[in-house]
N, C-alpha and C positions, 0 to 999 in steps of 0.2 A: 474369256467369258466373264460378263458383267457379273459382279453377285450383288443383290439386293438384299439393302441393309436394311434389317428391323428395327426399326422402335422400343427397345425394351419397356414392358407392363410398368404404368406407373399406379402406386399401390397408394389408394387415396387413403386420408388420414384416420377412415374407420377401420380401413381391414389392415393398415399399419397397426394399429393398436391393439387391433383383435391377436393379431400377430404376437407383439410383444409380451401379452398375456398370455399367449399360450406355451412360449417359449418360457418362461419364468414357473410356469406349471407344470411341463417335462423334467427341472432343470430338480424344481421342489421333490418330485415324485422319484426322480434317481438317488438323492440325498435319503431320503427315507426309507426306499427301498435297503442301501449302502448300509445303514443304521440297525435294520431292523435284523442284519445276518448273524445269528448266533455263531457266538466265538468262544471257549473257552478258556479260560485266563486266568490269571491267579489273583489274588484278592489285591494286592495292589495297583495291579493293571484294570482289574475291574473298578476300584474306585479313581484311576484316572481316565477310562474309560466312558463313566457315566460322568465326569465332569468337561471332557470331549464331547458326549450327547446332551449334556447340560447347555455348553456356550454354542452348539450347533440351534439347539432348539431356541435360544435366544435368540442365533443370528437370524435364523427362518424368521421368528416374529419380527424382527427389525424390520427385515426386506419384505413381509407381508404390508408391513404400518408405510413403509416405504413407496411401495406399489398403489398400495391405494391412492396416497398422496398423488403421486406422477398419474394414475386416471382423474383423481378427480382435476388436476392441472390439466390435462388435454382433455378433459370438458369440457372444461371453463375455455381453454383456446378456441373448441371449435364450438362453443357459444357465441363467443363475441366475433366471430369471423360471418356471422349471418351477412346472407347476401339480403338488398332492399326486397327481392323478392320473398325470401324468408320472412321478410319482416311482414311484409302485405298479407300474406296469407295467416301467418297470428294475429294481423289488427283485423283483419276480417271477422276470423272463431272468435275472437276478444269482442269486440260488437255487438256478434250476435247471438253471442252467450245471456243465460238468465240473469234478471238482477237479484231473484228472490228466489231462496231455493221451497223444497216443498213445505216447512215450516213456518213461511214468509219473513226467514230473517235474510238481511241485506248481506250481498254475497261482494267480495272485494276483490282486488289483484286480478292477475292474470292466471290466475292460479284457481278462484272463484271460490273462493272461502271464506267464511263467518269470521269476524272478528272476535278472535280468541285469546287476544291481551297479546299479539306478538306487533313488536314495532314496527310503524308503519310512518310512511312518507307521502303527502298530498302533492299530488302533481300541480304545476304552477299554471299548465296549457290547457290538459282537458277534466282538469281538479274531483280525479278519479284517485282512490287511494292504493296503493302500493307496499308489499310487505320489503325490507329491508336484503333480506336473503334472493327473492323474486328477482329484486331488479340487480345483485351480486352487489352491491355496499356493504360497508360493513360498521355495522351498529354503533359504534364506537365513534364513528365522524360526524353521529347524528347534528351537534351542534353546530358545526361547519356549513350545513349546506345554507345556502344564503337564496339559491331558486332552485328551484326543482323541475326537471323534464324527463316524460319517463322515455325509452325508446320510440316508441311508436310517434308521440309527438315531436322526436327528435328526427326520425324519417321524415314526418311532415313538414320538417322546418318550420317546426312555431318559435322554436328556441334550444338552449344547450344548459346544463347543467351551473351555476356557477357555487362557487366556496367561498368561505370566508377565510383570511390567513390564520393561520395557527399559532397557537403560542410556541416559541422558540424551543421551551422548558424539554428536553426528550421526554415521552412520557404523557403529557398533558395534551389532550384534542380540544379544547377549548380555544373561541375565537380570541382576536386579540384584544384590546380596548383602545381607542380613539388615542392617536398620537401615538402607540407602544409598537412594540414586538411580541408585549407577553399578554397574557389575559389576567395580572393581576401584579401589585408592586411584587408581595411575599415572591411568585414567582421567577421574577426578574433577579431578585438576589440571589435565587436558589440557583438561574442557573450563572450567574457572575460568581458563585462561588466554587461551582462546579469548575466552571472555564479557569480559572485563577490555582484553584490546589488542583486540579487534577489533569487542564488542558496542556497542548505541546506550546512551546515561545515564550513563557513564563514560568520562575522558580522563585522558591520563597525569600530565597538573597530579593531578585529584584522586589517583589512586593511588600519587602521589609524596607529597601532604603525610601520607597513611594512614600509609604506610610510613616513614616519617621519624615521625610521632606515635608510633605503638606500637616502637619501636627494635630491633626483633628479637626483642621478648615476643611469643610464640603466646598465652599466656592473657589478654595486654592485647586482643590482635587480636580475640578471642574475645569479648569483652565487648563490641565495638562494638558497638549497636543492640541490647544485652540490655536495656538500660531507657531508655525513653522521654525525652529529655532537655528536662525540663518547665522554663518561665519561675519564677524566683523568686519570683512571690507566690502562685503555684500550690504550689510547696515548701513555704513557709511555711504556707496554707490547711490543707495537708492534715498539718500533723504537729499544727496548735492553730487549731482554724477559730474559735474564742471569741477568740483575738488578732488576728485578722486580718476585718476591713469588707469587704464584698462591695460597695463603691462602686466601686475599681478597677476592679470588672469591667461588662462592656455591660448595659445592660437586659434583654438576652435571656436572655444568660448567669444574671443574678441571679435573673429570674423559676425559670428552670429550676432552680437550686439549693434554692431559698426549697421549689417544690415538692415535691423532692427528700427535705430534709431533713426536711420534715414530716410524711414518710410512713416515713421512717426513725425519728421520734421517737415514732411509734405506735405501729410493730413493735416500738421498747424498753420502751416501758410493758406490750404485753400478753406480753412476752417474759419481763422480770423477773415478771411474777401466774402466770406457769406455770413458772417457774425456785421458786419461794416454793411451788406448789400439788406439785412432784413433789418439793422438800423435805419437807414437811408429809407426804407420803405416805408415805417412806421412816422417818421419827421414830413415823409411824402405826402402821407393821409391828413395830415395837421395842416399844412400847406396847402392842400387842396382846398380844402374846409374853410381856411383864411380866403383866399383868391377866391372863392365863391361868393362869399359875401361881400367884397371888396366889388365884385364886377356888378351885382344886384346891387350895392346903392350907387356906384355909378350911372347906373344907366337907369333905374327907377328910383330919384334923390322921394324922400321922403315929403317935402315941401308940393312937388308937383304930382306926388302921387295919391292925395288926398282931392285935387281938381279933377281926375281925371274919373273916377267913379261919382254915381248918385248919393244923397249922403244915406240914405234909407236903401240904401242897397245891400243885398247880402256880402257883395261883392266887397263891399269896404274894410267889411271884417276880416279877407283874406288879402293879404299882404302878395306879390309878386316877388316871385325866386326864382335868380337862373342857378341851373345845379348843372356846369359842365363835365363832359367826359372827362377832359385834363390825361389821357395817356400818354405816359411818353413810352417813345418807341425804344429809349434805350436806357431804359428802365433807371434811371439816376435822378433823377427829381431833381437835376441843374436848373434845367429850364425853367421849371415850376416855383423856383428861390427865388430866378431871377424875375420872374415876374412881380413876386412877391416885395420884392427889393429894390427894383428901377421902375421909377416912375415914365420915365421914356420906353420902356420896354412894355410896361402895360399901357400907356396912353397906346402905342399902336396894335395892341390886345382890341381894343377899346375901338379903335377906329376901324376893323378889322369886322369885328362883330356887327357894329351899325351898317356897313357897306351889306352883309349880307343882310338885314333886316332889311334894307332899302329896296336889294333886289329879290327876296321871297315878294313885296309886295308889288313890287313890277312884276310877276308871273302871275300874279293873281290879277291884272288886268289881261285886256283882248290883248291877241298879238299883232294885231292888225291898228288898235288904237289905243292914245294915252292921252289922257284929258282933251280930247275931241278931236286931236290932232293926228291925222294918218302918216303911216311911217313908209317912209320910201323902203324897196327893196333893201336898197345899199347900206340905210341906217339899221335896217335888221339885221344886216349878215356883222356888220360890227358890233352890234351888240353884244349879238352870240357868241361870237370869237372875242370877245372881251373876258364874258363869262366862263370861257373853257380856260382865260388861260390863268383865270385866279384859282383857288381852291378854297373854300368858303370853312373849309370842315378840317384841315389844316392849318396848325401855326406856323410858320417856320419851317415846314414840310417835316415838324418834329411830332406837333402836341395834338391832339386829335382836341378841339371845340367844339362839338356840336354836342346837344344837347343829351342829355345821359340817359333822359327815358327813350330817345328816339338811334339811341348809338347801339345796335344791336351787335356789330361790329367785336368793338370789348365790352359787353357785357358783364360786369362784375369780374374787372381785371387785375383789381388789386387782392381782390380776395386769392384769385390764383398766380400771381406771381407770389406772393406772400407763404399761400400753403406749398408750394412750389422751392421755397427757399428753404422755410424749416423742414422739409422731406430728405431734404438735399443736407441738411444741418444734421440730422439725427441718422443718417446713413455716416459720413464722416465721422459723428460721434463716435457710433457703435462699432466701426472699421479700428479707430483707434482705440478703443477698450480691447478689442482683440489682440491688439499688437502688443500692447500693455502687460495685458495676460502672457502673452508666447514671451514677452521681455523674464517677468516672474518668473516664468518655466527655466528659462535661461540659467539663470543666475539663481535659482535652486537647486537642480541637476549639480551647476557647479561648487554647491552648497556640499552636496549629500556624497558629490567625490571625496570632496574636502574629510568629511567625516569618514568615509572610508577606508583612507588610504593613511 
């Protein structure tokens, strides 16, 4: 036969409490009962008897002072355990509560009380005033709070409470001061003198050889423990590691270096090919700059570029610039030297460029007629396939030439191979400051064995 299992009664936190109160008031009320029994005794039993009812009526008041304590702590727990509907139903009555009571003095807190000189807190969200005890702070931090949000506006999520940090000093609630730990120099000493005579890891031997070393220099004192005071073959490792044998050090140690270094030695090789490739870019841009103007007075000489406009024309006054693309596809700026540098090699730049000026102006006639004369079929189809098999916008099937307002293509190419290279530059960098750093680690660790052992 099934037997069904109950649930044992779970005794919520008020009738626990009521409970524990009352159990503590049976417990009183037998002790006293216990007390009050006449007994007869002899005079030295009776006076060690009333000093038995003596420490008994102490201990009751202890655990009276005691008891209250432990309610008002499960209060205060099942205060701050308010469910959001708790809360809703206080900011409601809180609302639409009076602001003025029948005297017409302004009523405050959640409490709804005239301001009677006890400490109060402005809320920072709905800058309604708060007494100290109301909202359970406690007076003493008053300096500390740096915002303020009472609960209700913390239900709302307007905002949360924040503080300001404290001074160090135990003792002191005062914030800190800009740059410190403490809220004042005096303080800072009080509590380094505390930490020094009185804390654990320091005795007055060591604070005596301190102070005897540094001789009444502040900036000698100040130096202690700014740098690491590394073993001499660590010294030596790290200003020339090519003069100095990694045999001194453990197996472990050297494995980890060995590793270390290796990877250090890779980030240098691909370090200096993009140190050399954003050189080469920056010589690239200069060279461009040159060959640009090199191709504009070729092809507009200065002498026939003064016949060619009105002389009263506006047009006189601006000069003709070609400003090519000049990309190269594989990013080295060879090409762009040599043109700079072989007069053979830009003369057919040169011839290059006219050819396609010739034929923009052969598409700007009919395709049916050129200077009056009609084109047989067969002389068009050659044309065209003339046309297809050059590439006008191509050097060398390398350099892109054509014109840089109209080269939408690479649009501002240098700028992004460029940024493109220092990104790549300052990743490498920072990879190798890592390593750098785990190298230090290394060779500290086997610093601090050293000292150890």
């Amino acid at each position: 036969m099934a037997v069904e299992t109950i649930e044992p009664y779970k005794e919520s936190s008020y009738v626990a409490l009521e409970n524990k109160r009352k159990h503590h008031s049976l417990q009183r009320r037998g002790q006293r009962q216990g007390n009050n029994k006449r007994q007869t005794l002899s005079p030295e039993n009776q006076v060690e008897d009333n000093r038995q009812k003596k420490g008994i009526k102490e201990k009751e008041e202890e655990e009276e002072e005691e008891e209250e304590e432990e309610e008002e702590e499960d209060d205060d727990d099942i205060e701050e355990e308010e469910s959001p509907e708790q809360i809703a139903k206080q900011y409601k009555k809180f609302s639409n509560a009076p602001k003025f009571n029948y005297n017409s003095e302004e009523l405050f807190c959640i409490c709804r009380r005239v301001d009677d000189g006890e400490i109060m807190v402005a809320c920072d969200g709905c800058e309604e005033w708060f007494h100290f005890k109301c909202m359970k702070i406690d007076p003493k931090l008053s300096n500390l709070i740096a915002k303020f949000y009472c609960k209700f506006c913390k239900w709302k999520g307007d905002g949360r409470t924040l503080w300001k940090r404290k001074c160090r000093l135990q003792g002191c609630y005062l914030p800190i001061k800009n740059d410190s730990k403490y809220c004042s120099s005096e303080h800072g000493e009080e509590y380094m003198t505390r930490l020094l005579l009185h804390g654990k890891g320091l005795n007055r031997t060591i604070i005596k050889r301190v102070i005897d070393f540094v001789e009444g220099d502040g900036h000698k004192l100040r130096q202690l423990g700014k740098v690491f005071p590394e073993v001499d073959i660590v010294t030596r490792y790290k200003s020339d590691p090519n003069s100095v044998t990694l045999s001194p050090f453990p197996e472990t140690t050297k494995i980890e270096l060995a590793k270390v270094d290796e990877k250090i030695k890779c980030l240098d090789s691909d370090i200096q090919q993009y140190e050399l490739r954003s050189q080469s870019l920056v010589k690239c841009k200069e060279l461009i700059k040159t060959l640009n103007e090199k191709v504009t007075k070729t092809i507009f000489p200065e002498e026939n570029f003064e016949s060619l406009v009105k002389p009263n024309s506006k047009k006189s006054k601006q000069k003709k610039r070609i400003d090519l693309c000049l990309c190269d596809r594989f990013e080295d700026g060879r090409l762009i030297q040599l043109l700079v540098e072989s007069e053979n090699v830009f003369n057919e730049l040169i011839a290059k460029l006219q050819r396609r000026d010739e034929e923009a102006k052969r598409d700007t006639l009919s395709d049916e007629e050129e200077d009056g004369v009609e084109k047989t079929q067969q002389e068009a189809e050659e044309g065209i396939e003339n046309r297809i098999k050059e590439d006008f916008d191509l050097f060398r099937d390398n350099l892109c030439i054509k014109e840089k307002k109209k080269c939408h293509r690479h649009n501002g190419w240098w700028g992004l191979y460029y940024d493109e290279t220092d990104k790549l530059l300052d990743q490498l960098y920072t990879r190798k400051s890592l390593l750098e750093q785990e190298k230090d680690a290394i060779l500290r660790n086997y610093s601090i064995l050293v000292y150890e052992s």
